[in-house]
N, C-alpha and C positions, 0 to 999 in steps of 0.2 A: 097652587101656592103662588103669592103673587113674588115678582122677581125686584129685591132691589141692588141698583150698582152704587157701588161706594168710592168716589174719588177722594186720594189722599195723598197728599205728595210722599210719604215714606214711614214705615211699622215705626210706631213709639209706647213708651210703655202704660201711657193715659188710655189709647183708644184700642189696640189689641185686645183687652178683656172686652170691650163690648163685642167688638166681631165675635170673635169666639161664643160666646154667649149666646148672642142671635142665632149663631151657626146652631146650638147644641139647641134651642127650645126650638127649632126647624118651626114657629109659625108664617116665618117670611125666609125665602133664596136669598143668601146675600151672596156677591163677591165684590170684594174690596180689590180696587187699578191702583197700583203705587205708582205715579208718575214720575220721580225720582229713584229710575231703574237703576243706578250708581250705586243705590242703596242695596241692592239685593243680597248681596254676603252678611250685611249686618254692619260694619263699618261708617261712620258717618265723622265728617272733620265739622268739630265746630269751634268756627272762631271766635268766640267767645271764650270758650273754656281753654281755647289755643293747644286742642291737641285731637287727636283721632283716637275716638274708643267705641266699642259695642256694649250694648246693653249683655249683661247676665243673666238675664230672665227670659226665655222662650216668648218670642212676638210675631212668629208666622204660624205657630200651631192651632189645629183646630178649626180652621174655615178656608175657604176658598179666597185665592188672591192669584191676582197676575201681577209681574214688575212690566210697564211700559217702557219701550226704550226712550230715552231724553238725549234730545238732539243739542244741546241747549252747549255752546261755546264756554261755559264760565255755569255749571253746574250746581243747583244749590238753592236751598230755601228760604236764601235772604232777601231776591231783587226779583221783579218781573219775569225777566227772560232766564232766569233760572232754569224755568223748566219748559220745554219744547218736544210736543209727542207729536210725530208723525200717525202712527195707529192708534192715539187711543179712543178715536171715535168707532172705528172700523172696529176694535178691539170689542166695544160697551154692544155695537152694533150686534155682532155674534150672539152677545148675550141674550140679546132682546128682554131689557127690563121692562118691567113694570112702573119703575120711578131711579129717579137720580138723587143720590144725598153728596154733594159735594164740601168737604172742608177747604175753608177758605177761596177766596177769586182770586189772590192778587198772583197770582203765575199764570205765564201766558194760555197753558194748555186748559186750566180751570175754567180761565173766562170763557176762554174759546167754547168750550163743551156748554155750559151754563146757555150763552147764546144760541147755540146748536140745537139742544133741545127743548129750549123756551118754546112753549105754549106745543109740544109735542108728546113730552111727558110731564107727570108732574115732579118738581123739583124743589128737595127739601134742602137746607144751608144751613152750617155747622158753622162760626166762627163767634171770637169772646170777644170784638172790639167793643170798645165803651168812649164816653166823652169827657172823661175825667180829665185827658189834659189838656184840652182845648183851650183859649185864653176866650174870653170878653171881648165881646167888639167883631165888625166884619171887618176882614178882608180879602181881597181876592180870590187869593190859591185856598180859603175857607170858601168863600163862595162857589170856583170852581168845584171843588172837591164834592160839595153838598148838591150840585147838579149833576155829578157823576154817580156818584151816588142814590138818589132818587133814580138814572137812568138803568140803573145797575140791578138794583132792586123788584124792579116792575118785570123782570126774566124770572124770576124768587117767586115759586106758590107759597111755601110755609118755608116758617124759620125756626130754627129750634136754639129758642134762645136760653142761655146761660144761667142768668142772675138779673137782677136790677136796672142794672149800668150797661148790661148789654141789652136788653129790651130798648132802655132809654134812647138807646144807640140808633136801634131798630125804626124806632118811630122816629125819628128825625129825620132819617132817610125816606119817608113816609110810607113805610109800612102800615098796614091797617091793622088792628087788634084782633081780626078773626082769621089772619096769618102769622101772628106771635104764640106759637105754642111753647112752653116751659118745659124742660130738657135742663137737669141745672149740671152744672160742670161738677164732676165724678171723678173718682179713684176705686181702685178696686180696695174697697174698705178691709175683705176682709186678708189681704194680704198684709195687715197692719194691725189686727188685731191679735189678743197675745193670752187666751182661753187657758192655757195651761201654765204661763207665767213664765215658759223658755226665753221667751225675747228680753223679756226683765232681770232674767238670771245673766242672760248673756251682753248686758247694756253693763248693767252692774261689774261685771269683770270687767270690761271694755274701761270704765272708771276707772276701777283700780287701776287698771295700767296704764292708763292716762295720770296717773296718781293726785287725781281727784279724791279728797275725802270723803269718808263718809257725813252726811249733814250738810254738804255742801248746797247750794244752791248754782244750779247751772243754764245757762241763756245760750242758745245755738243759733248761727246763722249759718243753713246751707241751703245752696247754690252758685251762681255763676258770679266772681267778684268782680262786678263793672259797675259802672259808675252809673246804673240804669235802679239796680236793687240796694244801692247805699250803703256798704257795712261799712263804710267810713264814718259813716253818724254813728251807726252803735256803735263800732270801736269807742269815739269820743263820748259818748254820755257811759259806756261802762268803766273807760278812765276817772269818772266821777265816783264810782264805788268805794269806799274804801274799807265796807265790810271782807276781811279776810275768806269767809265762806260765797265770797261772789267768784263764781269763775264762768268764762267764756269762750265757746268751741267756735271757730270757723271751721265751713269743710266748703270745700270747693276750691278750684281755678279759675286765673283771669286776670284782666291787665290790671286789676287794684292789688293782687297780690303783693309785691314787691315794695310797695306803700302801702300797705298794711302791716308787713313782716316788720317795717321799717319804723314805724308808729308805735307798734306794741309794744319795742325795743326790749324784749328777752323779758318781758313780764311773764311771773311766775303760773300767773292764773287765766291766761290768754294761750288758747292752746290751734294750733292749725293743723286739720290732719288730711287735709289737700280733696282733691274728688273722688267721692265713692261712688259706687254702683249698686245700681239697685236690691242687689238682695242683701246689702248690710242697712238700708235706709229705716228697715222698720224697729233695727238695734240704735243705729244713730239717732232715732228721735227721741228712745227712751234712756238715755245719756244724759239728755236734758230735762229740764222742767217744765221751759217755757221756750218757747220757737218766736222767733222775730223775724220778719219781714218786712224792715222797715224803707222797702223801696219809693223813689223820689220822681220814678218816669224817666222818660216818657216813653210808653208802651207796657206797662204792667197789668196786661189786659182781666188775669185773674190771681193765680200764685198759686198754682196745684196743691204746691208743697203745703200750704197751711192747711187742706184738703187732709196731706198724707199725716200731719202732724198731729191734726186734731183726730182722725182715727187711731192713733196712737195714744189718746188719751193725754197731751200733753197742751196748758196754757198757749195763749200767743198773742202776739202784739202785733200789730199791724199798722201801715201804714194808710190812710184815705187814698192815698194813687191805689189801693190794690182794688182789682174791680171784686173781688171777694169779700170785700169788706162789710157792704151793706146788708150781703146775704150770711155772712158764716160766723161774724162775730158780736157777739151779745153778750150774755153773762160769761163769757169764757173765758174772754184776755179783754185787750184793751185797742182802739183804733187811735193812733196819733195823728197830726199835722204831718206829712211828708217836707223834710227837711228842717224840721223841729224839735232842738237837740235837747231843749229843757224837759218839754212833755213826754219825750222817750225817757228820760233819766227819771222823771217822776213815775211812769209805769215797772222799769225796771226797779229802783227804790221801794215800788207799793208791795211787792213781795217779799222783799226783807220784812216790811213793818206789821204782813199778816204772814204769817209760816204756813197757814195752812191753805193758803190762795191757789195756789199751783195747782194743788191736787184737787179740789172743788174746782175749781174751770176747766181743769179738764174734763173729770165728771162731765160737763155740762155740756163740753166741746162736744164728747163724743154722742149726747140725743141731738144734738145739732146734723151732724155730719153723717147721721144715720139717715136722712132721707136724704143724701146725695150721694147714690149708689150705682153703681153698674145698672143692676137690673133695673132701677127705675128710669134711666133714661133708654135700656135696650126697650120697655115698654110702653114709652111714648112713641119712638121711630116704629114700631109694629104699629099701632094703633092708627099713625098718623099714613103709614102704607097701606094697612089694611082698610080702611076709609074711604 
């Protein structure tokens, strides 16, 4: 059986179902190196959300993992030297793979290892960057950057790219097309699907005591409130509603918080119920109708969430910054202008003016989102090991 190592800076709740996975159809050895050992009890501070929590849902079970220790002064998966592994070569070394899948380079200890066993083993790369917000025109630190890159790349046998936006990405750095193999960004679908109608039962109450009506119409934005994913736009165009059946959920933490509370100024239909955790997410999407992500940049590489929403069977609206865009939305919601406050209020408005919009896109969302699955991307990583 051939042996693969999987570098990853720290368990999260997107890529633990595929390990596990891999682990259980045993066609390939996995073990996954968290080089962000800090991480090991499950705790993680993120400042963004400005507070320290652990996931609810099991994300070491199931497969084989080691936590490497991180040497690293200032700890963390926001900057380069974040993360600094003394043993994780020695560590990979023990295992003796077959091939290397690393997520992401930009920490020190990734690059490091990528360069280590260039043209030793072969090495597949995991990450969702795209060129969505690059501006027109050269300039330097663009030019720099697009020479590091090319450098960077030519250590990369296969990529397993994303979506669209990140292929595109791919090739710029001059990737060749017979190293772009498709791997599209996944959710474990069926943790959001709702077969016997419990989750709807218990969204449905969740409403009422939210004291949402029945008949209402309701638009959700969750995630992290910075000024990166914009709920300061929707705020602003669903202040343009003034259908009484419009109402709007934020969920999530973040420095727009406090200007947002501030904004909404005690509106009756503007409801905040702060950050949940994962095993209320597949209740909170069916609260709503329609999911927006009407993020503005820069770095919105994909937006999972629309992933998790559309397996939930619920509309969405999105934004062109999302690298999701090109691949997930079609007849299901609508794609706006990032920072385009009139075309958000016209897709928010287009559901008032058909009642039965919502529930048809979702329909639609969810044969969309049924080929971005767990197993089909644990079955490209086999195929592309096993070869």
């Amino acid at each position: 059986m051939k042996k693969l190592a999987i570098i990853t800076s720290h368990p999260i709740q997107y890529n633990a179902p595929m390990f596990r996975l891999l682990a259980q159809r045993g066609r390939i050895h996995v073990r996954v190196f968290y080089t962000w050992g800090q991480t090991k009890e499950g705790e993680v501070y993120d400042p963004d959300f400005q507070k320290a929590f652990r996931w609810d849902i099991p994300l070491l079970d199931g497969y084989e993992h080691e936590f490497i220790h991180n040497l690293s002064e200032n700890p963390g998966a926001g900057h380069f030297r974040g993360i600094i592994n003394r043993d994780l070569i020695p560590r990979i070394d023990a295992f003796q793979p077959d091939a290397l899948l690393v997520f992401g380079w930009s920490f020190h200890s990734h690059l490091k290892a990528i360069r280590h066993y260039s043209g030793h083993l072969p090495i597949l790369f995991r990450g969702d960057s795209n060129l969505l917000d690059e501006q027109p025109g050269f300039t330097l630190r663009k030019g720099l950057r697009r020479i590091f890159l090319r450098w960077l790349y030519r250590h990369v046998d296969t990529a397993l790219y994303t979506g669209a936006a990140n292929r595109a990405y791919y090739k710029k750095a001059g990737m060749a097309d017979k190293q772009l193999v498709f791997a599209p960004h996944a959710v474990d679908n069926t943790r959001f699907t709702d077969p016997d109608g419990q989750l709807q039962q218990q969204a449905d109450a969740w409403r009422s005591e939210l004291g949402i009506p029945p008949g209402a119409l309701v638009f959700l934005f969750a995630g992290k409130l910075e000024p990166k994913k914009d709920p300061l736009l929707l705020l602003d165009a669903f202040l343009g509603l003034t259908d009484s059946k419009a109402w709007l959920v934020i969920a999530g933490n973040g420095v727009l918080e406090e200007q947002l509370k501030a904004k909404a100024a005690g509106h009756p239909r503007i409801l905040f119920t702060g950050f949940r955790n994962q095993r209320e997410m597949p209740v909170l999407y069916r609260v709503a109708d329609v999911f927006v992500l009407p993020s503005r940049g820069p770095g919105e590489t994909w937006g999972l969430s629309v992933n998790e929403a559309m397996a939930s069977g619920r509309a969405v609206i999105v934004s062109d910054r999302c690298g999701c865009a090109a691949d997930l939305v079609h007849k299901n919601g609508f794609i706006i202008s990032a920072g385009n406050k009139s075309e958000l209020f016209m897709a928010l408005n287009y559901f008032f003016q058909n009642p039965q919009a919502a529930r048809e896109m979702g329909v639609q969302g969810l044969q969309v989102v049924a080929s971005c699955d767990i197993p089909v991307v644990a079955s490209v990583v086999e195929t592309v090991v096993c070869n």
